[in-house]
C-alpha positions as CSV (number, residue, x, y, z in Angstrom):
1,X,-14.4,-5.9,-4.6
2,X,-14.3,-3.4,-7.0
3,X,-10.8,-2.2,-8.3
4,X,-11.6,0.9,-6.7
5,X,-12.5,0.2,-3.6
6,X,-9.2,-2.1,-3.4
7,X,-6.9,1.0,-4.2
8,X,-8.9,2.3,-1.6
9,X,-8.0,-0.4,1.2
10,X,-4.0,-0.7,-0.1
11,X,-4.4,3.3,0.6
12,X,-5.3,2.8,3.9
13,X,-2.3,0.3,5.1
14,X,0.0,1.8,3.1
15,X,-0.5,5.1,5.0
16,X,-0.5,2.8,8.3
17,X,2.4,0.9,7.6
18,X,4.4,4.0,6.3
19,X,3.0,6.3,9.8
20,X,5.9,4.4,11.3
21,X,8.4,6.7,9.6
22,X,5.9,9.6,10.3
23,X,6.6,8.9,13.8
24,X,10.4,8.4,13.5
25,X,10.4,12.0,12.1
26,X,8.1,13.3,14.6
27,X,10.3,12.2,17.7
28,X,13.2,13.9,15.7
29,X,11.5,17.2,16.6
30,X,9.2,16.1,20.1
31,X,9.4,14.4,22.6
32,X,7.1,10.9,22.5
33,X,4.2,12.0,25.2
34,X,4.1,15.8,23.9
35,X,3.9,14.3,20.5
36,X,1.3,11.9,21.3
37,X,-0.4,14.3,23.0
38,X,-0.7,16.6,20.2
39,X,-1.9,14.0,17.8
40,X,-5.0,13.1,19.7
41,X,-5.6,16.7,20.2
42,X,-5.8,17.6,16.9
43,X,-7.5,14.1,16.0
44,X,-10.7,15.6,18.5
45,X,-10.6,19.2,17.5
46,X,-11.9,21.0,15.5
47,X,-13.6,17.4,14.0
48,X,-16.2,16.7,17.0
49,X,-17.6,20.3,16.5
50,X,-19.0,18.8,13.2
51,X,-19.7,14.9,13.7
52,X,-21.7,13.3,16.1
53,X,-21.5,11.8,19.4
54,X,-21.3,8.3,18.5
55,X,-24.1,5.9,20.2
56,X,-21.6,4.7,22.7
57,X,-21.3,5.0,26.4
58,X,-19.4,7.6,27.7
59,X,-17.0,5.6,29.9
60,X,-16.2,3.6,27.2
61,X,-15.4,6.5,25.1
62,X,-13.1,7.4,27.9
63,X,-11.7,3.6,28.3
64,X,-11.1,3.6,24.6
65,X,-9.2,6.8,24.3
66,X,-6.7,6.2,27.1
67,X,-5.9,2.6,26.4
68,X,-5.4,3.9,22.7
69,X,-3.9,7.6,23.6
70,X,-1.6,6.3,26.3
71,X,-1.0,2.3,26.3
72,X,-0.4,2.1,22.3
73,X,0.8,5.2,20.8
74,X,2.4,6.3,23.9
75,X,4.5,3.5,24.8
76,X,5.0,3.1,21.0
77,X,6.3,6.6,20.9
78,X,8.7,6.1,23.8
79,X,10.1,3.0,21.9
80,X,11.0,4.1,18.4
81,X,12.5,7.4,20.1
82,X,15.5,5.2,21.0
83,X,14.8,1.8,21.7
84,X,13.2,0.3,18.5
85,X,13.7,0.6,14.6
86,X,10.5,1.9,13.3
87,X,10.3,-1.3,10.6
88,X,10.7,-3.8,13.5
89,X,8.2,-2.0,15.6
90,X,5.2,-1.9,12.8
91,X,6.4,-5.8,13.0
92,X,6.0,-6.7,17.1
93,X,3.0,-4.7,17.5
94,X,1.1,-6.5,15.0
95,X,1.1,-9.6,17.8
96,X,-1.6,-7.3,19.3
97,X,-3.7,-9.8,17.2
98,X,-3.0,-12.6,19.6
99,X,-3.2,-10.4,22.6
100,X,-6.7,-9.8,21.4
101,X,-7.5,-13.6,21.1
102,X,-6.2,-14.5,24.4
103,X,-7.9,-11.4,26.1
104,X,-11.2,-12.7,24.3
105,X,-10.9,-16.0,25.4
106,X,-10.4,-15.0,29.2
107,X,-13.1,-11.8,29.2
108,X,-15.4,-13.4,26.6
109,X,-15.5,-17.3,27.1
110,X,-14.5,-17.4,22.8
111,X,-12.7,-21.2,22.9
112,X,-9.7,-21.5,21.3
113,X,-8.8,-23.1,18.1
114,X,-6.2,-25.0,17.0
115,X,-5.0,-22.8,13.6
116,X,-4.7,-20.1,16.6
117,X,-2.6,-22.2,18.3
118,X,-0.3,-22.6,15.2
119,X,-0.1,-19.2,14.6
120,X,1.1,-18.0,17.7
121,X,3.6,-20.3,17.3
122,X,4.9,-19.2,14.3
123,X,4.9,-15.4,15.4
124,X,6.9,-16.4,19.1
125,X,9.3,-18.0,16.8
126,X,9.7,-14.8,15.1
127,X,10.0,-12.9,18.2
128,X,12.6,-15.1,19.5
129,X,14.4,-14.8,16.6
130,X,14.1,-10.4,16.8
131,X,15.6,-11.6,20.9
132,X,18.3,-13.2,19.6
133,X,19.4,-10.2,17.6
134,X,19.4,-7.3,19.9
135,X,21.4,-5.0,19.4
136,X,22.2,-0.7,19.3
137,X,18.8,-0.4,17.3
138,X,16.8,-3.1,19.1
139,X,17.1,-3.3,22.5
140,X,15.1,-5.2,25.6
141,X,13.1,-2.6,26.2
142,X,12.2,-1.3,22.9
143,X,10.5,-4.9,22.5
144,X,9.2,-4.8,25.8
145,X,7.6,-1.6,25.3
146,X,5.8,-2.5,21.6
147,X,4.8,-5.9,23.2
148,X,2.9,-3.4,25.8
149,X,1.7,-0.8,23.2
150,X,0.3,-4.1,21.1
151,X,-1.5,-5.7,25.0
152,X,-2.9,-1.8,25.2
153,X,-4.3,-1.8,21.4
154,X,-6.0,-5.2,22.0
155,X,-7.9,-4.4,25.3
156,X,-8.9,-1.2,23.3
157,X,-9.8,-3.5,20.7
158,X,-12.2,-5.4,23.2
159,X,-13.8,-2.3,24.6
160,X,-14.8,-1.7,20.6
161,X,-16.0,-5.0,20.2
162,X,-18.3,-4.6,23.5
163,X,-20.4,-2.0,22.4
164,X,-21.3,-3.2,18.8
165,X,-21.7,-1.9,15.6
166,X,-20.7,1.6,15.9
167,X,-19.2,4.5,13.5
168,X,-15.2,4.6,14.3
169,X,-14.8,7.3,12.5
170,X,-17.5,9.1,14.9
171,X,-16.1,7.4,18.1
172,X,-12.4,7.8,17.3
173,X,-12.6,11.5,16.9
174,X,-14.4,12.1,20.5
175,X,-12.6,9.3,22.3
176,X,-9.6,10.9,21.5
177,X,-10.5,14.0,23.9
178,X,-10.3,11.6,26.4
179,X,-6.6,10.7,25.7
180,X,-5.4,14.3,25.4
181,X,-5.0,15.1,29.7
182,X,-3.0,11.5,30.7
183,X,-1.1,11.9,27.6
184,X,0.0,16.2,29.1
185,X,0.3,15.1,32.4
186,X,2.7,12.6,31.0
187,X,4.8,15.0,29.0
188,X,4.6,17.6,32.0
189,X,5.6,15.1,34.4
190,X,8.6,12.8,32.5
191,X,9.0,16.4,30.0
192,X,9.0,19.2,31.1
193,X,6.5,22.1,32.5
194,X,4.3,24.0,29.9
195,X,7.4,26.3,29.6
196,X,9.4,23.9,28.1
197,X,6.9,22.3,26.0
198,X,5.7,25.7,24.6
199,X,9.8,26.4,23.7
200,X,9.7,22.7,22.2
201,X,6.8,23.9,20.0
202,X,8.4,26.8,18.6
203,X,11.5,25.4,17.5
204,X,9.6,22.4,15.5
205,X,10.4,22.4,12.2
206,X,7.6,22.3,9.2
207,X,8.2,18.6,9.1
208,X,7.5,18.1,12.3
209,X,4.4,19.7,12.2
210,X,3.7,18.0,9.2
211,X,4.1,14.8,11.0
212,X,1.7,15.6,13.9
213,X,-0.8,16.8,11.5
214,X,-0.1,13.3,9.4
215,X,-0.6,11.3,12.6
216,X,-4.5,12.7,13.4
217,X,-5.9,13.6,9.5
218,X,-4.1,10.5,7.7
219,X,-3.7,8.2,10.3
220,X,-6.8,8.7,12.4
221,X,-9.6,10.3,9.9
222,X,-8.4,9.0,6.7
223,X,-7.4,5.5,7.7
224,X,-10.3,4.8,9.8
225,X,-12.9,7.0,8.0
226,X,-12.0,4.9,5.3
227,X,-11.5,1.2,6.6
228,X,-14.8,1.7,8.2
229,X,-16.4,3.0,5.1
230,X,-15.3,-0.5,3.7
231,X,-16.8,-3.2,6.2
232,X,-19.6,-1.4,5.4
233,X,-19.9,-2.5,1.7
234,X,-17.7,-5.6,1.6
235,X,-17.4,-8.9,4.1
236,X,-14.9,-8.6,6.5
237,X,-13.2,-11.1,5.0
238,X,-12.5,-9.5,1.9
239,X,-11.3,-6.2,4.0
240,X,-9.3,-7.4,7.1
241,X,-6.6,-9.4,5.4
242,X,-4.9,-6.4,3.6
243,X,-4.3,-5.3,6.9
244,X,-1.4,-8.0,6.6
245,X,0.5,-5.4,4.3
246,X,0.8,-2.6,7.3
247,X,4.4,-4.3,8.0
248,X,5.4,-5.1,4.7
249,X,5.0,-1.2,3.9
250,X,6.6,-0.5,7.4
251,X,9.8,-2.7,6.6
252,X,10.2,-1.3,3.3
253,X,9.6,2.5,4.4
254,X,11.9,2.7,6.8
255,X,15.0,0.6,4.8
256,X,13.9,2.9,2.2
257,X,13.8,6.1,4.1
258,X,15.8,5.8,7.1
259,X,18.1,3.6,6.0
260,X,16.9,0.7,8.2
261,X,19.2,-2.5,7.7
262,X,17.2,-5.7,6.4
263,X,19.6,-8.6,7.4
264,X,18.4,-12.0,6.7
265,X,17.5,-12.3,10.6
266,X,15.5,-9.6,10.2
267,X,13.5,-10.7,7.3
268,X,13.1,-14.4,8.8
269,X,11.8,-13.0,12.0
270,X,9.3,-10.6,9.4
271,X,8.4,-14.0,7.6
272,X,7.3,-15.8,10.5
273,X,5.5,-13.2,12.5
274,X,3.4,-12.8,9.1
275,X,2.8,-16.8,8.9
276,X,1.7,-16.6,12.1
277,X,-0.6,-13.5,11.4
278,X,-1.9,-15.0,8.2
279,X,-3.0,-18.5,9.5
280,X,-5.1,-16.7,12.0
281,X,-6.3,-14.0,9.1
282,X,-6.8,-16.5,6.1
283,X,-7.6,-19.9,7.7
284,X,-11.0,-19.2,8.9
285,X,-12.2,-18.0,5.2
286,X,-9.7,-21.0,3.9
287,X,-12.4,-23.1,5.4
288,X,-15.7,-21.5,4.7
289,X,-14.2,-21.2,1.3
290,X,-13.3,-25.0,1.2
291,X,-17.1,-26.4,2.9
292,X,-19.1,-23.9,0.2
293,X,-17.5,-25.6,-2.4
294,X,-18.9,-29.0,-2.5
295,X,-22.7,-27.2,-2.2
296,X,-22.0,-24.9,-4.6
């Protein structure tokens, strides 16, 4: 991979991995489902009045942009608010990964393997020790909540893998329509009525704004736009390992600019979660890198 297109990637989960202090800063001004509701919004519009319908079914548009819209970002939302430290959470949601294996392997008839095995080890050692630590900052229910938000991400990450090869830039942009009324009726219901949310609006500060706007150009268009634009010219297996960074730029954004505590716990729990991650990530290419070898 050119040295370029390797900036390119770190770019990418470095703006993922530091979004979770985007979103800290956003709940500082809005409250989680208004929030979230506002990022898909503006992640749709005014975008799908110049790209394309992507080739994809409309219901799966739909299924994609409320699984996304409300069962990750949502519940995510609701967690860092007050139940989660943004660091920890870019952490636990990453076990979407083997949420995504296990629904595979009961929806697709995929068999499992034995470095999957060992990795999911490793990363419910590393959640047991985040359990064993709760405290003001990480509660029950802010893990509870990221463990959903990461189950939601993963059966949206099936719905993309049933319809193929297909532009996510293009089909992130118009799913997120679909995510825009759950996510109001949400915040009208748990929030307030449209009063209140248009009162809410005009007391947010530039930085809030600023952080909505960072959530649907930067996280949405740019990251995706981007990551996409990379599978396309490079193996995946070159590509989806650097998405093993997103936490280590999560951790070390928020101690950095919140102020988030990294006691040894904390950093042990990281450092299994991420063994666990990478012996799903790497093993695979471990061994097609190991068989080619003796051919080559």
């Amino acid at each position: 991979m050119p040295i370029k297109h390797l900036l390119l990637a770190l770019a990418v989960v470095f703006v993922w991995g530091t979004n979770f202090v985007v979103i800290r800063w956003g709940l500082d001004g809005l409250p989680p489902f208004l929030f979230a509701t506002l990022r898909f919004a503006f992640s749709a519009l005014p975008w799908l009045l110049f790209i394309p319908r992507p080739k994809a079914p409309w219901h799966k548009m739909a299924a994609f942009g409320v699984l996304l819209g409300v069962g990750q970002f949502g519940l995510l939302f609701l967690a860092i608010r007050s139940s989660i430290s943004p660091g920890l959470a870019s952490l636990v949601v990453q076990l979407q990964v083997f949420f995504t294996i296990g629904l595979s392997l009961f929806f697709m008839g995929e068999k499992v393997r034995g470095y999957q095995v060992a990795g999911l080890l490793l990363a419910v050692a590393g959640l047991g020790v985040i359990g064993a630590n709760l405290n003001a900052t990480v509660t029950a229910l802010g893990i509870a909540l990221v463990l959903m938000a990461g189950f939601f991400w993963a059966c949206a990450n099936l719905v993309v893998k049933s319809i193929g090869r297909v532009n996510m830039l293009h089909f992130v942009v118009w799913s997120s329509v679909f995510a825009v009324p759950p996510l109001f009726a949400l915040s009208w219901l748990l929030e307030g009525p449209p009063s209140a949310m248009w009162q809410t609006l005009q007391q947010a500060s530039t930085l809030t704004w600023a952080s909505v706007i960072w959530q649907a150009v930067g996280n949405s268009l740019f990251g995706f736009g981007v990551w996409n634009w990379l599978l396309s010219h490079h193996p995946a297996a070159q590509v989806t390992p650097m998405a093993l960074l997103v936490p280590v730029f999560g951790m070390s954004a928020s101690a950095l600019a919140l102020g988030e505590p990294l006691p040894a716990w904390k950093l042990g729990a990281g450092a299994l979660v991420m063994a666990g991650l990478a012996v799903i990530v790497l093993w695979p290419r471990l061994l097609t890198s190991m068989k080619a070898r003796p051919a080559a």
